[in-house]
C-alpha positions as CSV (number, residue, x, y, z in Angstrom):
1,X,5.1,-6.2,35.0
2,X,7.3,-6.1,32.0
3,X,6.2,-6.7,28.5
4,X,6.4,-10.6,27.1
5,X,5.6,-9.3,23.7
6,X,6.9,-6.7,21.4
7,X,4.8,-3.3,20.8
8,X,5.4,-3.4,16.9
9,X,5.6,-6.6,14.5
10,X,7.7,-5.4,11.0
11,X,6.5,-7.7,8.4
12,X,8.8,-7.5,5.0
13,X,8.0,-10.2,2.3
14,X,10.8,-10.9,-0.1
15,X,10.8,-12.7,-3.6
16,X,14.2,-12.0,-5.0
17,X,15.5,-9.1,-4.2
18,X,18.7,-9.8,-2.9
19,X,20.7,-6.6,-4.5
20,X,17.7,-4.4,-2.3
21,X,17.0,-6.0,0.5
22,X,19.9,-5.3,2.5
23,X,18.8,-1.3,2.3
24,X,15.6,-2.7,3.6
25,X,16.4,-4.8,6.6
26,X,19.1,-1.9,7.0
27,X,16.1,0.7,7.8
28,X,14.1,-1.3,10.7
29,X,17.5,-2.5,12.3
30,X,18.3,1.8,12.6
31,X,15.2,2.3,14.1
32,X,15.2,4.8,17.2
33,X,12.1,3.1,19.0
34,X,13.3,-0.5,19.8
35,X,10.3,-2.9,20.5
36,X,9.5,-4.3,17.4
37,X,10.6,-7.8,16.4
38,X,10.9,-8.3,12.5
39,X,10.0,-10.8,10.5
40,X,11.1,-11.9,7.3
41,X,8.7,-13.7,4.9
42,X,10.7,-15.3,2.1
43,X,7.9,-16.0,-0.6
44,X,9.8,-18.6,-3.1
45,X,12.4,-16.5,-3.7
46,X,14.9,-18.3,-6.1
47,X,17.9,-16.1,-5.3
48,X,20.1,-15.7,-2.5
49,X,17.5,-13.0,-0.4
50,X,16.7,-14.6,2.2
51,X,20.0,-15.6,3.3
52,X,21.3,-11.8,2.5
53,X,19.0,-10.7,4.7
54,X,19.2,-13.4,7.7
55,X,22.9,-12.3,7.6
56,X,21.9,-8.7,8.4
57,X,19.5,-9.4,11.3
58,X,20.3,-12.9,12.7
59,X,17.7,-12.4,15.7
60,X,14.6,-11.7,12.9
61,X,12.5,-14.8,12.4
62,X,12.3,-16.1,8.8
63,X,9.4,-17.4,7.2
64,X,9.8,-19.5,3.8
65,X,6.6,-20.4,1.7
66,X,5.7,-21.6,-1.9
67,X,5.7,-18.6,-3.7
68,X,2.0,-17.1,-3.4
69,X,2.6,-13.3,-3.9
70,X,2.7,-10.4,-1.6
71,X,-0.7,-10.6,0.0
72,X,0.1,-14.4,1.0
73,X,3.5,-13.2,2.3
74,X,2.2,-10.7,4.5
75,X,-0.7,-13.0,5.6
76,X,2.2,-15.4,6.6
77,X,3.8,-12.8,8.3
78,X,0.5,-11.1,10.4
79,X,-0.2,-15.0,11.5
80,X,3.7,-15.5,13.0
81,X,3.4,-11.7,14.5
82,X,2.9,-10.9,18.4
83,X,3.5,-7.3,18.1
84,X,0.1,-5.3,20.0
85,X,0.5,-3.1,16.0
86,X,1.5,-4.6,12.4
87,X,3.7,-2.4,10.5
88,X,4.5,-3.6,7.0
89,X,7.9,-2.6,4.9
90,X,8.2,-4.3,1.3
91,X,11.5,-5.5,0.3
92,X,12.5,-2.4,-2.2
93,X,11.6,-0.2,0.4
94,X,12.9,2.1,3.2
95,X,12.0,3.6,6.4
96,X,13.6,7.1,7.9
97,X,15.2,5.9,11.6
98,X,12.1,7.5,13.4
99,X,9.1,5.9,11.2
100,X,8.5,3.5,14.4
101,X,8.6,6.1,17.3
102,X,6.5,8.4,15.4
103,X,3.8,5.6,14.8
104,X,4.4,5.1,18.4
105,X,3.8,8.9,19.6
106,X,0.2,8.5,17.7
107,X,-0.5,6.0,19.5
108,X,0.0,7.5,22.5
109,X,-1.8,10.6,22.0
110,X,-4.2,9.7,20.0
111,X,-7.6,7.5,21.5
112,X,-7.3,4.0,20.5
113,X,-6.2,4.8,16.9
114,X,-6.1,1.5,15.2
115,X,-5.4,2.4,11.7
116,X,-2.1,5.0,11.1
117,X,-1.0,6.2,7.9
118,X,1.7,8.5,6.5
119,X,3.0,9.8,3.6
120,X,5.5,8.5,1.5
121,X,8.7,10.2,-0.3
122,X,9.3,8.8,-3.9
123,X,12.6,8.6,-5.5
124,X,14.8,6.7,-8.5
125,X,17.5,5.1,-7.8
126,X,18.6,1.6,-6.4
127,X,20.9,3.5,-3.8
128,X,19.0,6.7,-2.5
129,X,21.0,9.0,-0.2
130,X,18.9,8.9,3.3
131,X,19.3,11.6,5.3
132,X,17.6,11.2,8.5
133,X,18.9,13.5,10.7
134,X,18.1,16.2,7.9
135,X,14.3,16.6,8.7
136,X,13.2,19.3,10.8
137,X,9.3,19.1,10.2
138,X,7.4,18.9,13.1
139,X,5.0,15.6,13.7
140,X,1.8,16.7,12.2
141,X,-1.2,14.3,13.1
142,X,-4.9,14.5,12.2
143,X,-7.1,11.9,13.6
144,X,-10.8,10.6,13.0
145,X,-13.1,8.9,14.2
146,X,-12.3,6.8,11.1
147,X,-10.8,5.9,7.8
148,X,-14.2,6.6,6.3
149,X,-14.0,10.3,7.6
150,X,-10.2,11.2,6.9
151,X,-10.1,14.0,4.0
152,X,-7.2,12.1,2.3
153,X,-6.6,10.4,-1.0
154,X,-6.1,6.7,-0.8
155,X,-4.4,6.6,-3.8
156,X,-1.7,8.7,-3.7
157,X,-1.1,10.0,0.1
158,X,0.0,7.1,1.6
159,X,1.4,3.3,1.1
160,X,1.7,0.1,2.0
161,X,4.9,0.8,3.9
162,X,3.8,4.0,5.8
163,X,0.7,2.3,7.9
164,X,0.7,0.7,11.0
165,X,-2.3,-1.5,11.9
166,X,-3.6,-3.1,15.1
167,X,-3.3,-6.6,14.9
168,X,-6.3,-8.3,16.1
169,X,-8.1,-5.9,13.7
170,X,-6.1,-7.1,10.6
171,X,-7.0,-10.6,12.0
172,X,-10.6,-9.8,12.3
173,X,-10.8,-8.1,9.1
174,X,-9.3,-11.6,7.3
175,X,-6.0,-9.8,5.9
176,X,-5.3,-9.2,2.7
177,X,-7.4,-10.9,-0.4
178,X,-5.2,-13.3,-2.2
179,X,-5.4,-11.3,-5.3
180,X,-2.0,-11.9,-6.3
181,X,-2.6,-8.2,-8.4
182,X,-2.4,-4.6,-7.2
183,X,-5.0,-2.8,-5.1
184,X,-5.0,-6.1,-2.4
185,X,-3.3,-2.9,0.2
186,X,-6.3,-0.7,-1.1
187,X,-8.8,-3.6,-0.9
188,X,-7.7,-3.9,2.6
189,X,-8.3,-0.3,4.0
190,X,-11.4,0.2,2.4
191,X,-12.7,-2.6,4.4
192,X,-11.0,-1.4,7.3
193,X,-12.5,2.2,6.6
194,X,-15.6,1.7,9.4
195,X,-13.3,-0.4,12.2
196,X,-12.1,2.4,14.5
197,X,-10.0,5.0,15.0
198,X,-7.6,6.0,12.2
199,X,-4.9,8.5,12.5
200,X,-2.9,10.5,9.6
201,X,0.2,12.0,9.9
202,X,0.7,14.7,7.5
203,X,4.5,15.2,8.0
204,X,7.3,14.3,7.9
205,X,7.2,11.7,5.2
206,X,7.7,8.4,7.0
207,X,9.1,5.7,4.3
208,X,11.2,6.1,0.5
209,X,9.4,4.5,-2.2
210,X,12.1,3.8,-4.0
211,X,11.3,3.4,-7.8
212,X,13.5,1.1,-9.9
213,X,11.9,0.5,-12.8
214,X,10.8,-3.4,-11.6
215,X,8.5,-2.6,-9.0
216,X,5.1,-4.5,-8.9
217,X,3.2,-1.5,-9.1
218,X,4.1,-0.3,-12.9
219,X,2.5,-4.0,-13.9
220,X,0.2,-3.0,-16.4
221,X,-1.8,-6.5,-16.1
222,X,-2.0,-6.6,-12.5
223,X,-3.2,-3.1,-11.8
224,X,-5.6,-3.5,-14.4
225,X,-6.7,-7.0,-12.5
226,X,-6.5,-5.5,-9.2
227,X,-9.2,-2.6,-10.3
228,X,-11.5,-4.9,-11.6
229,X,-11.1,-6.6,-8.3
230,X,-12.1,-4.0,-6.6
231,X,-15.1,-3.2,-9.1
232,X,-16.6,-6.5,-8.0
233,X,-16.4,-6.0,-4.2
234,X,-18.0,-2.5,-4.7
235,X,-20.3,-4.0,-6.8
236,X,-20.8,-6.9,-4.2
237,X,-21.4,-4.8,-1.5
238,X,-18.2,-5.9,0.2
239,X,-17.2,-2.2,1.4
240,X,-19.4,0.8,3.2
241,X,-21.3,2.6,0.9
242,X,-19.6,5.9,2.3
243,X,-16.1,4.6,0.9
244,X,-17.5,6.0,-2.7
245,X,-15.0,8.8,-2.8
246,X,-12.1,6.9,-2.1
247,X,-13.2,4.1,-4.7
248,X,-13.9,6.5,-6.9
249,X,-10.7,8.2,-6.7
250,X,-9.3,4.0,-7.3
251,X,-10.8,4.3,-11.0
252,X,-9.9,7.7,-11.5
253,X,-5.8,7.1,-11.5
254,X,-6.7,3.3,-12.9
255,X,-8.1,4.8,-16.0
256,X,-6.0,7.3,-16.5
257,X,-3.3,4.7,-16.2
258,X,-4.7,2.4,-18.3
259,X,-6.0,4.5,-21.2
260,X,-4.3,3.5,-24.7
261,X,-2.3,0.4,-22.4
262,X,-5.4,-2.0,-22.5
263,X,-7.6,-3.2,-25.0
264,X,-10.5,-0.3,-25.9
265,X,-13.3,-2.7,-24.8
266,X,-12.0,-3.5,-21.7
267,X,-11.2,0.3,-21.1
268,X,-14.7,1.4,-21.6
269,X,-16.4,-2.0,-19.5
270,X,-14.0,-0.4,-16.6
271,X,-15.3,3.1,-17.4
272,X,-18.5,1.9,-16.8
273,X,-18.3,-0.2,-13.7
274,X,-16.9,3.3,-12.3
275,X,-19.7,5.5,-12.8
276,X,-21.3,3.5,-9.7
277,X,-19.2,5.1,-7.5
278,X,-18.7,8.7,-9.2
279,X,-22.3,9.1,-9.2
280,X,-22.8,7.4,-5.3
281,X,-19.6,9.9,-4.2
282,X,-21.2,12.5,-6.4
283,X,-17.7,13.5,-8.3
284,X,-18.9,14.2,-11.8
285,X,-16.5,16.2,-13.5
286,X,-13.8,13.0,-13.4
287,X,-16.0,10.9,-15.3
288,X,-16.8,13.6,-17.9
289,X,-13.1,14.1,-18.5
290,X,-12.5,10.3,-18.8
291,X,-15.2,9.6,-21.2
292,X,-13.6,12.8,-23.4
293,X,-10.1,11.7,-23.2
294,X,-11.6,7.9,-23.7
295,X,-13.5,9.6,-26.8
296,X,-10.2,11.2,-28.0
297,X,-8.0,8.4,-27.6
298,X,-10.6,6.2,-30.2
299,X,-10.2,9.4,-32.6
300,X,-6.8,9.1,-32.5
301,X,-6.4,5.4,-33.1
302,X,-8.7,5.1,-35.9
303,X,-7.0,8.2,-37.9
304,X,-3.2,6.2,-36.7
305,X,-4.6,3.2,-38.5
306,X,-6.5,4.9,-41.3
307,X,-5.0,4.3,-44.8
308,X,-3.0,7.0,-46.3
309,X,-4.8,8.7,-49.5
């Protein structure tokens, strides 16, 4: 009996972007493996986006709501999907041609995976050369019994726009916090880290992050937010106590980040709300190194600001 529903939902929110978008929409349109439907969530954009990228794929289905940020956007878009998997793609991103098949050949051979995640290549530009046919690495996948169990980094070995998630698990799970900051992805998988299966697949890279100088992510105010965010759920029990590491690894490149951007005080309150998760993932040496450079960054702003003799 054939299928009355697509294997894979794409879900890209949009809020004015039309001068990206088309490289975008561009990506999932050249995908090798076919059943997906795509869905376009235009989240207030105020520019000519959504119509940009209607134009490119005229069969997608469009979504328009108040702006409400990313999260929202996506939420909008995992409610409309009917795909059996979510795969999410923002708007300044893009996917090699075979991102979708190889999601799909880990789901195949792996048992129920409901969580996969790649890595990502990072480059500068507005108009990256993509290469597709160029990559030669074989499809590398580890698989665990789940996220709480992979030996990966959270932070930097994967994004938004290299996982693919079961649907009715995002569903379950309540999709993403309506943070409107940073870390709502992060947010997301640590409370996903007990739910099932989870796959990784270590090469080839499966999305470019391309990096423009605008993207939501260099926001200085909303990753700052977003980790004190995800201070409280920690702190509120929200997430398995076994996601420590992977928390901790959170405030690690938040700190590091932040140090001499924010406000001392608020620096060292963060520093502290860490330490909960350093000590419970026992990775001591990040802390000590923190508080020194935290220590050295206050000698060097009181001598900056010290009257000349």
């Amino acid at each position: 009996m054939p299928r009355s529903a697509p294997f894979f939902s794409v879900v890209i929110p949009v809020f004015n972007r039309e001068d990206l978008i088309q490289l975008s929409v561009a990506s999932v349109l050249r995908q090798s493996f076919g059943d997906f439907e795509l869905i376009l969530v235009d989240d207030g954009s105020t520019d000519r986006s959504a119509e940009v990228a209607k134009k490119m794929a005229p069969h997608a289905r469009l979504l328009r709501i108040p702006n409400s940020g990313p999260a929202l956007a996506r939420n909008a878009g995992i409610r409309s999907a009917t795909g059996d998997f979510v795969a999410f793609l923002d708007s300044d991103d893009i996917w090699y041609e075979d991102t979708l098949a190889i999601f799909r050949k880990v789901i195949e051979e792996t048992n129920g995976t409901i969580f996969i995640a790649g890595r990502l290549l990072n480059v500068w530009g507005n108009r990256p050369a993509v290469d597709s046919k160029s990559r030669v690495s074989p499809v590398l996948i580890d698989s665990y019994p789940n996220f709480l169990s992979a030996r990966i980094n959270i932070l930097v070995d994967f994004g938004l726009t290299s996982v693919a998630v079961d649907r009715k698990t995002l569903l379950q799970a309540g999709m993403f916090s309506a943070w409107r900051t940073n870390y709502e992805d992060m947010d997301m998988w640590l409370r996903l880290a007990n739910s099932g299966p989870f796959a990784f697949v270590q090469s080839p890279p499966l999305v470019i992050r391309i990096n423009h100088g605008q993207n939501v992510s260099q926001d200085l105010a909303k990753s700052y937010h977003g980790i004190t965010n995800i201070a409280s759920s920690w702190q509120n029990r929200e997430y398995h106590s076994e996601t420590a590491t992977q928390v901790s690894r959170l405030f690690e490149g938040a700190l590091r980040n932040l140090l001499g951007k924010i406000h001392p005080k608020d620096w060292w309150v963060l520093f502290g709300r860490a330490l909960g998760p350093f000590l419970k993932s026992k990775r001591l040496l990040p802390p000590v190194k923190l508080f020194a450079k935290g220590i050295l960054a206050g000698w060097k702003r009181t001598n900056d600001s010290a009257p000349s003799a």
